[in-house]
DSSP file (Angstrom, degrees, kcal/mol; ACC not computed):
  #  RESIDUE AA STRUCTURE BP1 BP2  ACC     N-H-->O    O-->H-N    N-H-->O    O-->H-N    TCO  KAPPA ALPHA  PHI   PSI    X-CA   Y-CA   Z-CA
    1    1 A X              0   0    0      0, 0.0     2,-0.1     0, 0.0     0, 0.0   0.000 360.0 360.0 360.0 130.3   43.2   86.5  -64.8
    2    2 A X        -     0   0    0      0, 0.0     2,-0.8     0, 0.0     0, 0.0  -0.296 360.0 -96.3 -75.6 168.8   41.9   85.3  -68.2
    3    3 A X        -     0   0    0     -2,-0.1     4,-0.0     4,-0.0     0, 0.0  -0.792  32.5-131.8-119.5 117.2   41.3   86.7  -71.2
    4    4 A X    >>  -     0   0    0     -2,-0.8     4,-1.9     1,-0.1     3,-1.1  -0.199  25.8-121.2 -51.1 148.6   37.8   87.9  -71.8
    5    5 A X  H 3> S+     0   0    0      1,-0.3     4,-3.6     2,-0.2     5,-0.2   0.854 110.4  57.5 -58.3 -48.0   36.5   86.5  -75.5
    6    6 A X  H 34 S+     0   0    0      2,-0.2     4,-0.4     3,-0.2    -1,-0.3   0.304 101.9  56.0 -81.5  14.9   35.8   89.7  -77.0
    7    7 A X  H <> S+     0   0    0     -3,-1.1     4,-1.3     2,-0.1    -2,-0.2   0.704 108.0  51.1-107.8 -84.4   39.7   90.8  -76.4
    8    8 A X  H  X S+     0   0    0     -4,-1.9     4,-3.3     2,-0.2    -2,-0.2   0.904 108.7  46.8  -9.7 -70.2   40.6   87.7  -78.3
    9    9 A X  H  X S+     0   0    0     -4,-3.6     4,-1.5     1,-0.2    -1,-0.2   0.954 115.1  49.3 -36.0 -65.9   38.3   88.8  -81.1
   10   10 A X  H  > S+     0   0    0     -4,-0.4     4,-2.0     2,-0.2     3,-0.3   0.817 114.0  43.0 -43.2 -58.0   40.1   92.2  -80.6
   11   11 A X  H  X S+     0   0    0     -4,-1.3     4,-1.6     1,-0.2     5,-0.3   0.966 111.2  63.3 -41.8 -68.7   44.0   90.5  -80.7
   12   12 A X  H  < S+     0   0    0     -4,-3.3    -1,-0.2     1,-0.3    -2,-0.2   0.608 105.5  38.0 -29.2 -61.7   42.6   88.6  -83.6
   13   13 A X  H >< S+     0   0    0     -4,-1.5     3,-2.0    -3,-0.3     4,-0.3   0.901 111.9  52.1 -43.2 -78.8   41.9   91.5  -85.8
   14   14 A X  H >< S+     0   0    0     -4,-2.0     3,-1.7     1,-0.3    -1,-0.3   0.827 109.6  60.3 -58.2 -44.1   44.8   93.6  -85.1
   15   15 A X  T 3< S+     0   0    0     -4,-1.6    -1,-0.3     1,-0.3    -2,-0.2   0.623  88.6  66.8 -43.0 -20.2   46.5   90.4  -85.9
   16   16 A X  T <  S+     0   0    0     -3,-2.0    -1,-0.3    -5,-0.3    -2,-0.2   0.824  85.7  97.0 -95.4 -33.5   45.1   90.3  -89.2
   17   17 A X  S <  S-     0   0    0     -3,-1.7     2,-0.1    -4,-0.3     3,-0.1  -0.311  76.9-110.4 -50.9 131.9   47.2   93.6  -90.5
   18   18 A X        -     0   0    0      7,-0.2     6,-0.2     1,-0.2    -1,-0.1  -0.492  22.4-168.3 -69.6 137.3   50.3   93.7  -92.3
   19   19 A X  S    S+     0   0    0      1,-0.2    -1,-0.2    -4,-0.1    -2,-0.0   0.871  83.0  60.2 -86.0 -26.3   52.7   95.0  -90.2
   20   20 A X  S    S+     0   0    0     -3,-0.1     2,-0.5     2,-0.1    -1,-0.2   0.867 106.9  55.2 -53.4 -31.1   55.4   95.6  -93.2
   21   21 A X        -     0   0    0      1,-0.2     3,-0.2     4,-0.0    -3,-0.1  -0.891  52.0-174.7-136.4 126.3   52.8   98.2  -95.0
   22   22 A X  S    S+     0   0    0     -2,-0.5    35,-0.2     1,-0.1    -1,-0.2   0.621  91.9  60.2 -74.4 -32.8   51.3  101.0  -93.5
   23   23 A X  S    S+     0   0    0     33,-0.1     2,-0.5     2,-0.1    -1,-0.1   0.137  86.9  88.6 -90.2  24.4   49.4  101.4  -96.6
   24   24 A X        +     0   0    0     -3,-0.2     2,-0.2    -6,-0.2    -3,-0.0  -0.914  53.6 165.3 -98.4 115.1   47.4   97.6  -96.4
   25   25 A X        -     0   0    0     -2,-0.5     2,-0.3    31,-0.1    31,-0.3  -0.408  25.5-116.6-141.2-116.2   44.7   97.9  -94.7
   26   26 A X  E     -A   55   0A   0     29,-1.1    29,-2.9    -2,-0.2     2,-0.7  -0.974   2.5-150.0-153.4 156.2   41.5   95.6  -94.2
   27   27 A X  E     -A   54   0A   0     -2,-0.3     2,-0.9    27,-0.2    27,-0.2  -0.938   9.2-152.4-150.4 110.7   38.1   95.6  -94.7
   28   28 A X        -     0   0    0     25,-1.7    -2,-0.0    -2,-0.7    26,-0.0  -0.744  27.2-140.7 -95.0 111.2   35.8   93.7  -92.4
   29   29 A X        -     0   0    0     -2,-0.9     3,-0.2     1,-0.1     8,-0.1   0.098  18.0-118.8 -70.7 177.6   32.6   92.7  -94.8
   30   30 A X  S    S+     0   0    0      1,-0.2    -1,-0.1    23,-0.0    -2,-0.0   0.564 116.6  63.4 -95.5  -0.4   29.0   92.8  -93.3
   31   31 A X  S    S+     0   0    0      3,-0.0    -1,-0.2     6,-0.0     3,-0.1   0.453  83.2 111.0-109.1   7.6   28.8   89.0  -94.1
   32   32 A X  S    S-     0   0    0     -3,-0.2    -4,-0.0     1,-0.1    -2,-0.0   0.044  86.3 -77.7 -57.5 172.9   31.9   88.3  -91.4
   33   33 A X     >  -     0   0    0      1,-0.1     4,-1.3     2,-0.1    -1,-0.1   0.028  45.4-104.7 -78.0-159.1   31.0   86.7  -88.5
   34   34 A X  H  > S+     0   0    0      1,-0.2     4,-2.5     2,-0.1     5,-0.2   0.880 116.0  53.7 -98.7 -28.0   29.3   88.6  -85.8
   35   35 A X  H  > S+     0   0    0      2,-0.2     4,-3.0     3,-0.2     5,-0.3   0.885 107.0  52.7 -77.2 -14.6   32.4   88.9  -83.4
   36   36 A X  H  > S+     0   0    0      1,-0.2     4,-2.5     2,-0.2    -2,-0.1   0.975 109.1  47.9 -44.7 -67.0   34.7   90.5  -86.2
   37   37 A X  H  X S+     0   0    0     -4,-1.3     4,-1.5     2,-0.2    -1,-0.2   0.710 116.9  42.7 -47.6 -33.8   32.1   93.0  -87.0
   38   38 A X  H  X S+     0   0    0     -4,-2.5     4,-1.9     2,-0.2     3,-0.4   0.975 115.7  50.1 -75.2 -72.0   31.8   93.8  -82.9
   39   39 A X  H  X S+     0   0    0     -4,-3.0     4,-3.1     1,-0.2     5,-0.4   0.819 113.3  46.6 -47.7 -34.7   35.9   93.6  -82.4
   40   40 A X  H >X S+     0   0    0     -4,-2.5     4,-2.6    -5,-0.3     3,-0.7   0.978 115.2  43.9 -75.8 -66.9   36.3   96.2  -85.6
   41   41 A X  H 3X S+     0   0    0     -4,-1.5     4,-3.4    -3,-0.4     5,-0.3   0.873 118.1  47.2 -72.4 -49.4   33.5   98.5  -84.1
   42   42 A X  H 3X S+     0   0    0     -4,-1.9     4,-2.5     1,-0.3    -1,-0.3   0.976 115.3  48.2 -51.5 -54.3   35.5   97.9  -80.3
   43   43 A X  H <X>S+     0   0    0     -4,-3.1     5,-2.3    -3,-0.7     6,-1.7   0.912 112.6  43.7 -69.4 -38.0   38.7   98.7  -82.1
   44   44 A X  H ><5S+     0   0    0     -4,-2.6     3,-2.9    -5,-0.4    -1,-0.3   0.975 113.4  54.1 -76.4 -43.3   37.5  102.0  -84.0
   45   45 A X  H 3<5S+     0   0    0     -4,-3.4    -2,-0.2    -5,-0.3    -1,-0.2   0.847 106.6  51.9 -64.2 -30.2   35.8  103.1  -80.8
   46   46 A X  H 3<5S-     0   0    0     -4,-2.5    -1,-0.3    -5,-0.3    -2,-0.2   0.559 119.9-113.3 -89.3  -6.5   39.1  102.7  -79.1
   47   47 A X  T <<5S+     0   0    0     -3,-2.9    -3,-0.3    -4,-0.8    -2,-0.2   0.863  81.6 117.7  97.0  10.3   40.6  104.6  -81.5
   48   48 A X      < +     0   0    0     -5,-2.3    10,-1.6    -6,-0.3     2,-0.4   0.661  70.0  38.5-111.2 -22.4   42.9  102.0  -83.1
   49   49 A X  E    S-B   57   0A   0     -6,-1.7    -2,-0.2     8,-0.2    -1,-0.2  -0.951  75.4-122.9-140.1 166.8   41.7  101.8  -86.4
   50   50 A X  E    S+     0   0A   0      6,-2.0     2,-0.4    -2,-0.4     5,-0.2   0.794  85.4  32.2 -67.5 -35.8   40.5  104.3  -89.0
   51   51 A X  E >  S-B   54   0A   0      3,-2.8     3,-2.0     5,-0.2    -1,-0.1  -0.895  76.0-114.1-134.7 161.0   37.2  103.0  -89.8
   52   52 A X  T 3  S+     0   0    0     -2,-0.4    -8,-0.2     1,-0.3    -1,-0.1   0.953 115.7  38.3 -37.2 -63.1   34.3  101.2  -88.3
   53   53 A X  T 3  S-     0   0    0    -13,-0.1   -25,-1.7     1,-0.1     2,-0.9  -0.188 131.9 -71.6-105.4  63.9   34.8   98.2  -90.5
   54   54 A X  E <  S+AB  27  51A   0     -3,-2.0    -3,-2.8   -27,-0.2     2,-1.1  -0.717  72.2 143.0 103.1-116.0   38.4   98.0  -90.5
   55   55 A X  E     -A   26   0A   0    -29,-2.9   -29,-1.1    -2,-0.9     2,-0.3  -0.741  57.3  -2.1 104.5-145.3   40.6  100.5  -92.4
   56   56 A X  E     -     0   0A   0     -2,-1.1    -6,-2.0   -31,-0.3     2,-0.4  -0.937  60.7-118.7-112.0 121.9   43.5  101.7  -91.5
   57   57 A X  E     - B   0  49A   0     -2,-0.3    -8,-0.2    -8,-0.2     2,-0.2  -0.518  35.9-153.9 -47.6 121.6   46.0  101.2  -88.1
   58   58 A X     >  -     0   0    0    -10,-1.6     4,-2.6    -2,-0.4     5,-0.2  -0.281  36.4 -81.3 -70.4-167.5   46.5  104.4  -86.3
   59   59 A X  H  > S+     0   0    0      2,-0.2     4,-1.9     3,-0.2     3,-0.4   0.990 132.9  35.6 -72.3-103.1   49.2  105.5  -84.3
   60   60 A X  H  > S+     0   0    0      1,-0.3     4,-0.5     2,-0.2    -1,-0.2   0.602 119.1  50.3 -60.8  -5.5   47.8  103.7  -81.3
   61   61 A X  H  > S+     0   0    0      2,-0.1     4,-1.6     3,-0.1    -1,-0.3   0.966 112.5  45.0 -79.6 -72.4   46.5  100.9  -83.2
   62   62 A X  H  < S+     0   0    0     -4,-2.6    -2,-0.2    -3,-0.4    -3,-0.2   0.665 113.1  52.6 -16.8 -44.0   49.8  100.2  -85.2
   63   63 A X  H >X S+     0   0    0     -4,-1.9     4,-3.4    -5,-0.2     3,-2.3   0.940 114.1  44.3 -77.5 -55.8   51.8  100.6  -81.8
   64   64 A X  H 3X S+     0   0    0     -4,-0.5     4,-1.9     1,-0.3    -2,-0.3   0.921 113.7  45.9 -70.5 -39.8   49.4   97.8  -80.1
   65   65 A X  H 3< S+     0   0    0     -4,-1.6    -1,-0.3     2,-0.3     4,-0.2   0.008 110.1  53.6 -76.0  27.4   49.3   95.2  -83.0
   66   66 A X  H <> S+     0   0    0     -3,-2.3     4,-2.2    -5,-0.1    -1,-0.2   0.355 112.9  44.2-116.3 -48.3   53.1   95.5  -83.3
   67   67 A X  H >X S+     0   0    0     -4,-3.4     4,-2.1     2,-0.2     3,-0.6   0.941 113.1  54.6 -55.3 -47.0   52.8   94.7  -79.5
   68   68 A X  H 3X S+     0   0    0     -4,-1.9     4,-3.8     1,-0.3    -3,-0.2   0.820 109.1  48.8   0.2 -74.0   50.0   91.8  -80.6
   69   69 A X  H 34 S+     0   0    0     -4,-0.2     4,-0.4     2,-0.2    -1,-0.3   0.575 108.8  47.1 -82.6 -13.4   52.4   90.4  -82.8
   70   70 A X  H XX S+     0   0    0     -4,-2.2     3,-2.2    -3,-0.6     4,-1.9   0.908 107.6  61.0 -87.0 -66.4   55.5   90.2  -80.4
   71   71 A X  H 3X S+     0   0    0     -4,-2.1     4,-1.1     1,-0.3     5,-0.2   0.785 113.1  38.0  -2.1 -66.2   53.2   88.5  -77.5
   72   72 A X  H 3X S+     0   0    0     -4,-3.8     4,-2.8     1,-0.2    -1,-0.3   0.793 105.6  63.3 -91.2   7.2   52.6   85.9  -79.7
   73   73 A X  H <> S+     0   0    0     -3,-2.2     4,-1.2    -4,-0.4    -2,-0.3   0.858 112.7  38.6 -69.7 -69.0   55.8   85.6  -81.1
   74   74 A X  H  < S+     0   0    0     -4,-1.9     4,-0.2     1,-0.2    -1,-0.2   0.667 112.5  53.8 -92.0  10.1   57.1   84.8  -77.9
   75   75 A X  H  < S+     0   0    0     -4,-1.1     3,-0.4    -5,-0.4    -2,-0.3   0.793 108.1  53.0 -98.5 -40.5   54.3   82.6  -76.6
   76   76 A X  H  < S+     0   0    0     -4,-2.8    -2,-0.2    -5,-0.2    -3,-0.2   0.596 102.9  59.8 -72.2  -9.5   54.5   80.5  -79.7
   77   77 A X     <        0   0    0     -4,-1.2    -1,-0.2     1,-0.1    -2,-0.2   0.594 360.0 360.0 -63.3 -34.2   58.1   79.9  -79.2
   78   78 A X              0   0    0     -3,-0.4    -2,-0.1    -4,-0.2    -1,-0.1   0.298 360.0 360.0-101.9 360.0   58.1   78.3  -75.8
């Protein structure tokens, strides 16, 4: 199994949050590239982040980029 490109986009993005602050959040501009703007819309849709262009983690957003960030954590280690 692979990892579809627009899942990448998705990791990318949650990547892109601080994890220390719950109150950082991000703001994906309209002059980003075109898969940002698609992963943020995929990521609000899914319910991980607050707003269309970026925002805030939720609950399930927050829980999966915490996961995000261990994944590669131990994939970049080996």
């Amino acid at each position: 199994m692979s990892i579809a490109q627009e899942r990448v986009d998705e990791l990318n993005l949650l990547l892109q949050f601080n994890m220390n602050s719950l109150q950082e959040g991000i703001k994906v501009h309209t002059s980003a590239e075109t898969s940002v703007i698609n992963a943020a819309q995929r990521l609000f849709d899914k319910g991980l982040l607050t707003q269309v262009d970026g925002g805030y983690l939720t609950d399930l957003g927050m829980e999966a980029a915490e996961m995000a960030d261990k994944l590669l954590r131990i994939i970049a280690d080996t």
